[in-house]
C-alpha positions as CSV (number, residue, x, y, z in Angstrom):
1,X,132.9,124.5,64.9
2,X,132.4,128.4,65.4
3,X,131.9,131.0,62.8
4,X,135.0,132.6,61.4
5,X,135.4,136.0,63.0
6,X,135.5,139.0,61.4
7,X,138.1,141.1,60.5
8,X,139.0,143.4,62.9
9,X,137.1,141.5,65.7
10,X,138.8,139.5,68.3
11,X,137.1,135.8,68.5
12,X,135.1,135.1,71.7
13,X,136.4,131.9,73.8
14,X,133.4,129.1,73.4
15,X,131.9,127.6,76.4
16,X,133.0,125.4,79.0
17,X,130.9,122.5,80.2
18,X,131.8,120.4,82.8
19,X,129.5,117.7,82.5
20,X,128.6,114.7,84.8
21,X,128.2,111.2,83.4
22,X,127.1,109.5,86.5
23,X,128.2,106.3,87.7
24,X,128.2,103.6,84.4
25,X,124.9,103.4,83.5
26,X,124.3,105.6,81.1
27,X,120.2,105.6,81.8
28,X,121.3,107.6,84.5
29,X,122.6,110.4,83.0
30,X,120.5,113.9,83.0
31,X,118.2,115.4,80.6
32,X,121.0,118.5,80.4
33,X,124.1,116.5,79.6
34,X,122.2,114.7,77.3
35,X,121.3,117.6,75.0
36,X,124.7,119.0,76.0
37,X,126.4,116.1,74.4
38,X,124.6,116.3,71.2
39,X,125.4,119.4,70.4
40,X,128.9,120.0,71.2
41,X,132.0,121.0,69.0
42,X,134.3,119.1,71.3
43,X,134.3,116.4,73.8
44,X,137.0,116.0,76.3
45,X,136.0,112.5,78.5
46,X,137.5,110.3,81.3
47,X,138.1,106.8,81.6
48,X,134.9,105.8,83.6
49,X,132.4,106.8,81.0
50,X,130.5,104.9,78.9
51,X,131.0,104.2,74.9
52,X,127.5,104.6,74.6
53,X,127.0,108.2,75.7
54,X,130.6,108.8,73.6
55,X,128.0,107.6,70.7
56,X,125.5,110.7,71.5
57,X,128.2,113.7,70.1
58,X,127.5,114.8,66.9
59,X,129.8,113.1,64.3
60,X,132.1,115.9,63.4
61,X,132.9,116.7,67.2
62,X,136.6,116.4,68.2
63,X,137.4,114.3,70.8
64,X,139.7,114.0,73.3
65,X,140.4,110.9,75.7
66,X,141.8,112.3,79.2
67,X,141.4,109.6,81.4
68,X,143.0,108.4,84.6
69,X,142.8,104.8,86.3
70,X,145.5,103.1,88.5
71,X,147.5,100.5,86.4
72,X,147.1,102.2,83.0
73,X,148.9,105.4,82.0
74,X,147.3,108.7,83.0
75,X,146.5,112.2,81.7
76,X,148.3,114.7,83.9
77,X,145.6,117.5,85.0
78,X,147.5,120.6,83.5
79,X,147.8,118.8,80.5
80,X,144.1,118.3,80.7
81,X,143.7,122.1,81.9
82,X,145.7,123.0,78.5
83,X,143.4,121.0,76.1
84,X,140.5,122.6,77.9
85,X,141.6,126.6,77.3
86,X,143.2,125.1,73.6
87,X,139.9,123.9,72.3
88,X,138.0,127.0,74.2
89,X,139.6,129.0,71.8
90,X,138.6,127.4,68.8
91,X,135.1,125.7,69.1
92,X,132.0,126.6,70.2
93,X,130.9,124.4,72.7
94,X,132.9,122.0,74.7
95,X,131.8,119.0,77.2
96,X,134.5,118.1,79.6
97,X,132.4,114.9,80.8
98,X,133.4,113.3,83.9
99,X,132.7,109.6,85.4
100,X,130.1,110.4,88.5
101,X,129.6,114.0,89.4
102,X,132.5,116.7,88.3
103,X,132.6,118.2,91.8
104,X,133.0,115.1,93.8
105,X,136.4,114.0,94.1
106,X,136.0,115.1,90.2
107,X,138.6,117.6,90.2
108,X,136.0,119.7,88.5
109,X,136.4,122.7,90.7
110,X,140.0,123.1,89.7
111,X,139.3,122.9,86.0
112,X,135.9,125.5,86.6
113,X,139.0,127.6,88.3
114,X,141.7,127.3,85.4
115,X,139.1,128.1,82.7
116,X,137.2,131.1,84.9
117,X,140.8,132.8,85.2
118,X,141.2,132.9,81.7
119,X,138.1,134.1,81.3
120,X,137.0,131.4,79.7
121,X,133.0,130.8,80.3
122,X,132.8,127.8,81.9
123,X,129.6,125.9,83.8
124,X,128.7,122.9,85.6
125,X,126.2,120.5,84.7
126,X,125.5,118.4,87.7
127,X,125.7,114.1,87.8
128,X,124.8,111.4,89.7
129,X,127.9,110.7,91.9
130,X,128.6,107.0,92.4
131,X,128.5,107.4,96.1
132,X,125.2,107.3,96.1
133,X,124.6,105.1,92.7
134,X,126.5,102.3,93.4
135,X,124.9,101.4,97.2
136,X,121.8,101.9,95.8
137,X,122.3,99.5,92.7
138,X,122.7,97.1,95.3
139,X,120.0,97.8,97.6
140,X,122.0,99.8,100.0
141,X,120.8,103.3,101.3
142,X,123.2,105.9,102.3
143,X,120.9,107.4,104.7
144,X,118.3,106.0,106.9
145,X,116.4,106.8,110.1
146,X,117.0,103.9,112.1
147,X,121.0,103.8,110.8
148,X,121.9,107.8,111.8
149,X,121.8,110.7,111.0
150,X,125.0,111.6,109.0
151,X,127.0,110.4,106.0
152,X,130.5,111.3,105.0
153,X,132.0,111.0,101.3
154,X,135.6,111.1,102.3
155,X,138.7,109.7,99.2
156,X,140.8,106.8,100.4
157,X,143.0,107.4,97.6
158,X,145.4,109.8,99.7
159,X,148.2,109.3,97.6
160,X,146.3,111.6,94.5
161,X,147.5,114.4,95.8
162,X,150.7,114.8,97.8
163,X,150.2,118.1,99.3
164,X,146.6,117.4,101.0
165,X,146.4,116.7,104.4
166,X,146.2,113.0,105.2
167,X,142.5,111.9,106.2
168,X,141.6,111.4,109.8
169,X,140.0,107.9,109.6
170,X,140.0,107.9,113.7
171,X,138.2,111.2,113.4
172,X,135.5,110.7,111.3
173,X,134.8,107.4,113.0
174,X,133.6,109.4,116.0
175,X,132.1,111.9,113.9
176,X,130.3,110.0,111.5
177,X,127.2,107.7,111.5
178,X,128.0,106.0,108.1
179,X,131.1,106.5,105.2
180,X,131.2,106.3,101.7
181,X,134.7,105.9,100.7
182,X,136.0,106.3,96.9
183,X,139.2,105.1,95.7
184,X,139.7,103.3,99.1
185,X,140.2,99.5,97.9
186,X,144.0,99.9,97.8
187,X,144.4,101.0,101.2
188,X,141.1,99.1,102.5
189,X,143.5,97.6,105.4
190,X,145.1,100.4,107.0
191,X,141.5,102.3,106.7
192,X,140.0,99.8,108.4
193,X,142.3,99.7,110.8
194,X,142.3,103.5,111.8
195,X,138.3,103.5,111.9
196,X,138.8,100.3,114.9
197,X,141.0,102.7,116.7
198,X,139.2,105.3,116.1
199,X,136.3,103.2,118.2
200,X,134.2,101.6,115.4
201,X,133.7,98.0,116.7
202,X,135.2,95.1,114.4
203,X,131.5,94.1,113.8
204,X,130.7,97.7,112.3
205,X,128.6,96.6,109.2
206,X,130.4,97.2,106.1
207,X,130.7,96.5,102.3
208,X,132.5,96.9,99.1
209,X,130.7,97.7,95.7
210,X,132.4,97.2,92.1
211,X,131.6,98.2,89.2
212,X,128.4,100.0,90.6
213,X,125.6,100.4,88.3
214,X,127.2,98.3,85.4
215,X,127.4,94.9,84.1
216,X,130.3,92.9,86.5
217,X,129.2,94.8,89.7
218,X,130.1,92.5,92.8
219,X,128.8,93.3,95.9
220,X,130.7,92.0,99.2
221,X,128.9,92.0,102.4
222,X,131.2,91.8,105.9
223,X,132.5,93.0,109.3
224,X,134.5,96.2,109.1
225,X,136.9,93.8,111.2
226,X,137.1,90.8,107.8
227,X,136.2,93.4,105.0
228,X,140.0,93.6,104.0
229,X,140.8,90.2,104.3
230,X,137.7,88.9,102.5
231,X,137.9,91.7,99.9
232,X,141.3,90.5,98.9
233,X,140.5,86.6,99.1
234,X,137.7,87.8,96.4
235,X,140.2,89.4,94.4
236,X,138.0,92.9,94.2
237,X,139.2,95.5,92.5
238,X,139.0,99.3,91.2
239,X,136.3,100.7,90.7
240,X,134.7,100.3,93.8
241,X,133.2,102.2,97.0
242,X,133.4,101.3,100.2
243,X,130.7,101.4,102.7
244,X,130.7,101.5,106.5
245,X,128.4,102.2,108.9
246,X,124.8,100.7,110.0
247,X,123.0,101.7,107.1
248,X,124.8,98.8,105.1
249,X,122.7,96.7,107.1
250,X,119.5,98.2,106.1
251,X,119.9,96.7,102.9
252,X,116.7,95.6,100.8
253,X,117.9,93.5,98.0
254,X,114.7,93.7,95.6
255,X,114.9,97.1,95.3
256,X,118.3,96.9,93.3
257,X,118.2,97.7,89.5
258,X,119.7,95.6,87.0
259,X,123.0,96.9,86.0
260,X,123.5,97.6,82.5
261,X,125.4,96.3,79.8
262,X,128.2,98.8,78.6
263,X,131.8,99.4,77.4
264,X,134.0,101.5,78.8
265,X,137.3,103.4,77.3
266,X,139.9,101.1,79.5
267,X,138.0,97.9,80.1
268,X,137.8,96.8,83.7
């Protein structure tokens, strides 16, 4: 915790840090957050990061659990906002450590904006966004020369925010050599569905990865045409990305790590 301030003096607000876990396993978490977490006051964590990098605070840090996953009960983000400017006043350092990276689809650019209008000092620390993990973990690159020259992160989870403009799946199929789609299991039909008449053919390589990066990942290979119908006859489920595009079959299988063995705050 901070020095008391003296009298007459008007307490500075601690620092802000909001910190990426990356995607599960926590070996891939960087050098900064790691010394970040061990020496914060305060820790204020989502629902997709690991116990074990929960282990690193020091063991008089304050934590707070703000996590959101469908099917369990959420943290609204002004409460979350509040908590942040709250402990701000009173500690020194705080980690506000997201699942992925905190500026992809992290919400982390409304909570630098909260904090930053308060004048709160607040900075971003960077992680390794799932997007890119997860394909990866199963041999799948993003990018490739022979599979395009483009890749698109785009949410399928349009119902997270209301008053955002729906996404235009027929668009980006025109537009874009490859997707990466978060949060897009639950509506993994109707997306697959706008991206055929948008012009992708049914064959359009595709896949679905859960659990990226940790123990229980699944992979599911298929035609953008079967992917719902076979993801659902599998029974995946959240977390997962989805993949579409050629690059999916540019897959080299040996090259895929070993996921690793963790616990999470809400268990999949």
């Amino acid at each position: 915790m901070s020095a008391a301030p003296q009298p007459g003096t008007v307490p500075q607000p601690g620092t802000v840090y909001l910190v990426g876990a990356g995607p599960g396993d926590p070996e891939l978490l960087t050098l900064k957050a790691h010394r970040l977490l061990q020496q914060c006051d305060a820790l204020v964590y989502d629902s997709l990061v690991p116990k074990a990098l929960l282990d690193l605070v020091p063991a008089g840090c304050e934590r707070r659990f703000v996590g959101k996953r469908r099917g369990h009960h959420s943290v609204p983000q002004p409460s979350t906002n509040a908590v942040l400017v709250e402990l701000a006043g009173r500690c020194r350092l705080i980690v506000r450590l997201k699942g992925g990276d905190p500026f992809l689809f992290g919400r982390g650019g409304e909570e630098a904006a909260h904090l930053a209008a308060r004048g709160i000092p607040v900075q971003v620390v960077p992680g390794v966004t799932a997007g890119i993990a997860a394909p990866a973990y199963a041999g799948i690159p993003v990018t490739h020369r022979r599979a395009g020259s483009s890749v698109t992160f785009v949410t399928g989870h349009e119902e997270i925010d209301k008053q955002r403009p729906g996404v235009d799946w027929r668009g980006l199929a025109r537009c874009s050599d490859g997707l990466v789609i978060y949060m897009g299991l639950h509506n993994l039909r109707r997306i697959a569905e706008e991206l055929m008449l948008g012009g992708l053919a049914a064959d359009t390589p595709a896949a679905v990865i859960q659990q990226g990066t940790v123990v229980g990942q699944r992979l599911l290979l298929s035609p953008l045409g079967e992917l719902a119908d076979r993801a659902g006859e599998q029974n995946f489920a959240s977390p997962s990305i989805v993949l579409v595009g050629p690059v999916v079959a540019q897959r080299v299988a040996a090259c895929s790590p070993a996921p690793a063995a963790v616990e999470m705050p809400i268990p999949f």
